[in-house]
Steps between C-alpha positions, in 0.01 A plus 500: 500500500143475299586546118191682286416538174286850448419514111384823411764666715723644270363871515653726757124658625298184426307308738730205374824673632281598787452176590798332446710828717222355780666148469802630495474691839442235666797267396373313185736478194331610190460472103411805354333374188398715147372410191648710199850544415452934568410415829834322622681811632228617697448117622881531612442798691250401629671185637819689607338730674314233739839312563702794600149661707473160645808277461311255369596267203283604160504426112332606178255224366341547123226357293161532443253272725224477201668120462614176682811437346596910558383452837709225646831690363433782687452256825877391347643788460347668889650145633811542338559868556401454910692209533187296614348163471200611555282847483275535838327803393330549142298859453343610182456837409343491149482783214269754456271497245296800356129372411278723277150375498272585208218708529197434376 
């Protein structure tokens, strides 16, 4: 079983979720992974909506990807949560940002 970790996925109709429901469809266990606190229950759902879709293994991942250190725990925590040694699939799904551009 290929183990992924989808970051960005943690929204129910986001292209994260999207992508990480994909994996799950075909087999793969799967960390759901969220940045901000708010966003944990609809991480979870998320999550326990693919294993019981799917019957594939899943967890909740969290922390923000802006740093190193931040970075590798979430790699901990998708390990640890999957029961891997190792993750075979990494996607990234980053935020969206709003840009205004001045006029001139």
């Amino acid at each position: 079983m290929p183990a992924a970790l989808i970051t960005g996925s943690g929204k129910e109709n986001g292209i994260g979720a999207g992508i990480a429901r994909a994996f799950a469809r075909n087999g793969a266990a799967v960390a759901i992974h969220y940045v901000s606190e708010e966003s944990k229950p609809k991480a979870a759902k998320v999550a326990e909506c693919l294993a019981n879709e799917f019957g594939v293994k899943t967890t909740v991942v969290q922390g923000s990807v802006e740093d190193r250190e931040t970075t590798k725990g979430i790699v901990t925590q998708a390990l640890k949560g999957l029961g891997v040694d190792h993750i075979d699939i990494l996607g990234t799904c980053p935020r969206t940002y709003v840009v205004t551009f001045a006029s001139r």
